[in-house]
C-alpha positions as CSV (number, residue, x, y, z in Angstrom):
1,X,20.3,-6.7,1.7
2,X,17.1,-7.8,3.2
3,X,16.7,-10.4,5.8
4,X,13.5,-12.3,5.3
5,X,10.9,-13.5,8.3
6,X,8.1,-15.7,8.7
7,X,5.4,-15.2,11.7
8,X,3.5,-18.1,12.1
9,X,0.1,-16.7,13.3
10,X,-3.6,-17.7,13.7
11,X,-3.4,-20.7,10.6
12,X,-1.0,-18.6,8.7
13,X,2.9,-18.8,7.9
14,X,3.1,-15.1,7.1
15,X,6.3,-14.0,5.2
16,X,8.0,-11.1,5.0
17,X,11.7,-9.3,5.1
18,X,13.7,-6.7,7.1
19,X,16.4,-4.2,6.5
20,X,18.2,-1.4,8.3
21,X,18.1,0.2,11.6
22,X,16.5,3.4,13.3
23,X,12.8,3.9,13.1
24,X,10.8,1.3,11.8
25,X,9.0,2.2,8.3
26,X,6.4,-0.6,7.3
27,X,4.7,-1.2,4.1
28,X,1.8,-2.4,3.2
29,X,1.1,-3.5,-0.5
30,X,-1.9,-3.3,-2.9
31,X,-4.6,-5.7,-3.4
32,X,-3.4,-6.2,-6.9
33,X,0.3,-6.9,-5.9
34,X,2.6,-8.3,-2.8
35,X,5.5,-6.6,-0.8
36,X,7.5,-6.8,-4.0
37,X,6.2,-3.7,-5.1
38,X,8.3,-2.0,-2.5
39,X,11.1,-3.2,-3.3
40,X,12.9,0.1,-4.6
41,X,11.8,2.3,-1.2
42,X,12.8,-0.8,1.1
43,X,16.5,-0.3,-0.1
44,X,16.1,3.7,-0.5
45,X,15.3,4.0,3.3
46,X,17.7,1.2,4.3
47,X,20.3,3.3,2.7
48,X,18.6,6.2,4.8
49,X,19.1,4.3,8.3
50,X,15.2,3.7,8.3
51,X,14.5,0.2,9.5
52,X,12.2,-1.2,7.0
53,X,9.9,-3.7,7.2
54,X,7.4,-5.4,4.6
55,X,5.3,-8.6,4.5
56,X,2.6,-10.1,2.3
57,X,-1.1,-10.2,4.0
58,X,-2.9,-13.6,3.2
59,X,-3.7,-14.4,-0.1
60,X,-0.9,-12.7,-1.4
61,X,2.9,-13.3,-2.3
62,X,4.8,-16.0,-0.2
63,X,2.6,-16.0,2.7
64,X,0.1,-19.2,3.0
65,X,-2.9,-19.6,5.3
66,X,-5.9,-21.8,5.7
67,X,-9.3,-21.2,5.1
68,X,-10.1,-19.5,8.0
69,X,-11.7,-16.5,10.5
70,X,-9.1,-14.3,9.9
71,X,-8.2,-10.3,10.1
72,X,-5.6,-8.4,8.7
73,X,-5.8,-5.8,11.0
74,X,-4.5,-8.6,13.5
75,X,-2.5,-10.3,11.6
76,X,0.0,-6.7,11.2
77,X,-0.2,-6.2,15.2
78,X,0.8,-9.9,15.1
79,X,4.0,-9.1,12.7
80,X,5.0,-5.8,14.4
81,X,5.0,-8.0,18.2
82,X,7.2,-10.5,17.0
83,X,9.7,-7.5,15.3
84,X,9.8,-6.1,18.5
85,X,7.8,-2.9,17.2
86,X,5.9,-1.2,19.1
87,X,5.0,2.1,17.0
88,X,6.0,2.7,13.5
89,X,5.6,5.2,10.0
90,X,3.1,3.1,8.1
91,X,3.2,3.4,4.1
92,X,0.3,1.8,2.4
93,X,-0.6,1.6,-1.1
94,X,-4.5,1.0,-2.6
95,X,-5.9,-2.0,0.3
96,X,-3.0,-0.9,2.2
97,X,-3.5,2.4,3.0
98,X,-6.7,1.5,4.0
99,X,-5.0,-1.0,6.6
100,X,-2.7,1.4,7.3
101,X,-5.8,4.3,8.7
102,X,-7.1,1.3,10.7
103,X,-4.2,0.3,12.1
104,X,-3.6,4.4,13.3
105,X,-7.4,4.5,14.3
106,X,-7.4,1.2,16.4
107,X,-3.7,2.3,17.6
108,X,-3.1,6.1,17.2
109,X,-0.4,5.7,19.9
110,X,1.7,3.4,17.8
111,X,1.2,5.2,14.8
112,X,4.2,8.0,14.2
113,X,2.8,8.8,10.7
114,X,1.4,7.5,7.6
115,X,2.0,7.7,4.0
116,X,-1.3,6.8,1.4
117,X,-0.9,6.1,-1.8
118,X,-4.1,5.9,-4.2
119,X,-5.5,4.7,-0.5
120,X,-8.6,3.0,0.0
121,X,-10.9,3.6,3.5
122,X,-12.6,0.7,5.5
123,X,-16.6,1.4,4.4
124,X,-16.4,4.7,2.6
125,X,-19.4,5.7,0.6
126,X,-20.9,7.5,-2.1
127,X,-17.7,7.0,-4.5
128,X,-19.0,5.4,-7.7
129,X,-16.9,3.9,-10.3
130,X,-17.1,5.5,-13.8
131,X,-18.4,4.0,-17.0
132,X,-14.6,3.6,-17.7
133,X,-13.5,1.7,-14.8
134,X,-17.0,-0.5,-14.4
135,X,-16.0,-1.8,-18.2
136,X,-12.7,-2.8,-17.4
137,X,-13.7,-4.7,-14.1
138,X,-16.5,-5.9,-15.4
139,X,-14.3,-7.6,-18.3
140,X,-11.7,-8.6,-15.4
141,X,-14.8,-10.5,-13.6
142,X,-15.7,-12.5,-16.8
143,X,-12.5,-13.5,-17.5
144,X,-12.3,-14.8,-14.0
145,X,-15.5,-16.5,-14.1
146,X,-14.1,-18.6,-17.1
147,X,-10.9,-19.6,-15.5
148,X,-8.7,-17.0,-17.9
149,X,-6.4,-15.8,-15.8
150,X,-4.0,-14.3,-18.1
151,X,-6.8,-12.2,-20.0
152,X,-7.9,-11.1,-16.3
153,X,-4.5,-10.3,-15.3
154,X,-4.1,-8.1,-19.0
155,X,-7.2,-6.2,-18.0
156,X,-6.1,-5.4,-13.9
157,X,-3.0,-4.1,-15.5
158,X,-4.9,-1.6,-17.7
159,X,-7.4,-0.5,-14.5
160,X,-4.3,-0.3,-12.0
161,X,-1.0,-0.3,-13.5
162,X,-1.8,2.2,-16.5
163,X,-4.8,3.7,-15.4
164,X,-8.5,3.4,-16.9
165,X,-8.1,6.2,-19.1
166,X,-5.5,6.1,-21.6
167,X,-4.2,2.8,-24.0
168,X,-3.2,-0.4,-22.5
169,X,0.3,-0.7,-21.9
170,X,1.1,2.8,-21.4
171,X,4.0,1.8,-18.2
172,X,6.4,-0.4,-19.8
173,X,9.8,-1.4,-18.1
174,X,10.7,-3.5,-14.6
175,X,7.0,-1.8,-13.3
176,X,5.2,-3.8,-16.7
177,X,6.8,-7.0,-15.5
178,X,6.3,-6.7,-11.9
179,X,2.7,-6.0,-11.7
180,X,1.5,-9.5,-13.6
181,X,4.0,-11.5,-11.6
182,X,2.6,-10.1,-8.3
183,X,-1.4,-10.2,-9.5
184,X,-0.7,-13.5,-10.8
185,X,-0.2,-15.1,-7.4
186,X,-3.0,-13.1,-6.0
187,X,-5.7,-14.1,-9.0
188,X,-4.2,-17.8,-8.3
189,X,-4.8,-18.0,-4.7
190,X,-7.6,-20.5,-3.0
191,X,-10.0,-17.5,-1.9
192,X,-10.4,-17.0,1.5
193,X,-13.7,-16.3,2.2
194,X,-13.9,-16.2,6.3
195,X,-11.7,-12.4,6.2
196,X,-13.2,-10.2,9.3
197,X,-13.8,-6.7,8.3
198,X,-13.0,-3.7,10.5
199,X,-15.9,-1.5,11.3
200,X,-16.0,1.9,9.2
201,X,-13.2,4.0,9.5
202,X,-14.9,7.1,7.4
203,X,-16.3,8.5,9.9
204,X,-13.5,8.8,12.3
205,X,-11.1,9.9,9.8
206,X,-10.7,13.7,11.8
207,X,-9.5,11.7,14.3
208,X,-6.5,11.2,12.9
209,X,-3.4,13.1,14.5
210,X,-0.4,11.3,12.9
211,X,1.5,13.5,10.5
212,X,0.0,12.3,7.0
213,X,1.2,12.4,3.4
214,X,-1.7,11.8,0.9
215,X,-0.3,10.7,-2.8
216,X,-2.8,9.9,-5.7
217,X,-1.6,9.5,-9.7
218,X,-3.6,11.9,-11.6
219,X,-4.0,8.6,-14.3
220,X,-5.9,7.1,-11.4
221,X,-9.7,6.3,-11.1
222,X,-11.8,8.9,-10.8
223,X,-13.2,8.1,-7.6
224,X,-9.9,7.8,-5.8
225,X,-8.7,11.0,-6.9
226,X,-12.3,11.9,-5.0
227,X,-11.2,10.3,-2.1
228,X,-7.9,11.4,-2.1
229,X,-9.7,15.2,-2.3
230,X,-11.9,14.8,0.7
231,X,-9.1,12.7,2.9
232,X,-6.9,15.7,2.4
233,X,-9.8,18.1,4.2
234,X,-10.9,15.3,6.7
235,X,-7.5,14.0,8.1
236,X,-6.2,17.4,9.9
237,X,-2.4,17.2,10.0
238,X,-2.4,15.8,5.6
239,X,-0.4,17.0,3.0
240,X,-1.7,16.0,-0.3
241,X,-0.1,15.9,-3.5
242,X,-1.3,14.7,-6.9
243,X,1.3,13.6,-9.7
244,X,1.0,13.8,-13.4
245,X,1.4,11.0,-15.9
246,X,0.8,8.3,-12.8
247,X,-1.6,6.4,-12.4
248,X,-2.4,4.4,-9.4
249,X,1.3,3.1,-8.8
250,X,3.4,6.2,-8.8
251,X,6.3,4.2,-6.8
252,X,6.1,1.8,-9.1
253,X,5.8,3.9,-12.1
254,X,7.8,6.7,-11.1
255,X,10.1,6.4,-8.0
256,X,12.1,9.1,-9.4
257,X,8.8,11.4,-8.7
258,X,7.8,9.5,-5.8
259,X,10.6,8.7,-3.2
260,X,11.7,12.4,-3.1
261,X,8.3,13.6,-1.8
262,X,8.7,10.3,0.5
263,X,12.1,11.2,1.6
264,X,11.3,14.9,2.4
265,X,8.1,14.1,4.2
266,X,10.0,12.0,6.6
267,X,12.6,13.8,6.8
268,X,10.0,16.5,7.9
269,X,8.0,14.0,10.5
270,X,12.0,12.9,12.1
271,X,14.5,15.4,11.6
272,X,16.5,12.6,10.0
273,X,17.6,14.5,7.2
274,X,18.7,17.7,9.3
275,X,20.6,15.6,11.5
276,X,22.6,14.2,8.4
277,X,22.9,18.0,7.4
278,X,24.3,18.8,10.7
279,X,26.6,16.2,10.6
280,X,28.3,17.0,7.2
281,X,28.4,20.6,8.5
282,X,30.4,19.6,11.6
């Protein structure tokens, strides 16, 4: 069972919770969703003798902040310094991921390896939306404008949860549910306006020497999967794989594709799994 935390930071009361022992594994959520949405690979690494570690950013979840200058690039060295962690594997889904490179860019020697789901990059370029996807956010932005957030929320599930492509309400099950709850908050919140951007991390992507899994839905936006492509080529030590019938959730959508390409990859970056092999054998 997780143990939860709060780091009181910079005008924030950041919340988060902990599990497990060993080498620390933190995730970092979407921009559509809160630490909830790691819920099921919190427990699976736990069980693993990964310590695990997740947290929502401000804006999102439990954690509440004021109105302030503020960077979430701080804020996670601020939540790994009070755990005690000085390097970690970093998992990062959509907004995270994107975090997650800037984090290993700003701190390659605390970085052991990262893991990118349907990742975004701090001031890539030259990815353009599709017809598709500029309808859907387009509709998303009017319903916002008029104060429906339910309709809004409908229409983020479509773009994120069952990709732009196919028929609304494709995922159905705990992943249906979870999504709106989590967006909800999010759509809810006071913005903050006063965030700090990191400079571009596009550019510096080769620069990258942590041991990187790449994972895109093949449901997902068309741009992403273009990222997805050309972070596979630019980020030396990647391994990229692409699954079918996802879209840009595949943990959510389908752990039972997802966490054993997680679980092998780390096992690959740690040795964890041949020690366990070893042991049994002995």
């Amino acid at each position: 069972m997780t143990t939860p935390f709060e780091v009181i930071f910079d005008g924030a009361l950041i919340r988060g919770e902990s599990d497990g022992f060993g080498l620390p594994i933190v995730f970092l959520h979407a921009g559509v969703a809160d630490r909830r949405m790691w819920a099921g690979q919190m427990q699976l690494l736990a069980d693993e003798g990964y310590h695990v570690v997740s947290y929502d950013r401000r804006g999102y979840g439990e954690t509440t902040s004021e109105d302030i200058e503020f960077n979430h690039l701080i804020d996670l060295e601020a939540v790994l310094d009070q755990l005690s962690i000085h390097a970690a594997i970093f998992v990062g889904s959509s907004m995270g991921g994107g975090l997650a490179i800037d984090f290993a860019l700003e701190h390659p020697e605390r970085t052991v390896a990262l893991v990118l789901m349907g990742t975004a990059v701090t001031g890539a370029e030259g990815y353009e939306t599709d017809e598709d996807v500029q309808q859907l956010e387009e509709a998303a932005e009017y319903a916002l404008e008029r104060g429906n957030i339910g309709t809004a929320n409908r229409i983020q599930a479509h773009l994120w949860l069952d990709g732009p492509y196919g028929e609304a309400g494709r995922v159905e099950g705990p992943a249906r549910e979870l999504f709106p709850a989590m967006n909800e908050i999010h759509l809810n919140h006071s913005p903050l306006e006063q965030e700090e951007r990191p400079e571009s991390a596009f550019d510096s992507l080769h620069t990258i020497n942590a041991p990187t899994l790449l994972v895109a839905g093949a449901l997902d936006c068309a741009d992403i999967i273009a990222l997805h492509e050309d972070l596979s080529e630019e980020i030396e030590n990647a391994f990229a794989v692409v699954l079918e019938d996802t879209a840009h959730f595949p943990s959510l959508e389908r752990p039972d594709l997802f966490d054993p390409i997680l679980l092998e990859f780390l096992d690959a970056v740690t040795g964890q799994g041949d020690d366990d092999e070893d042991e049994e054998e002995g």
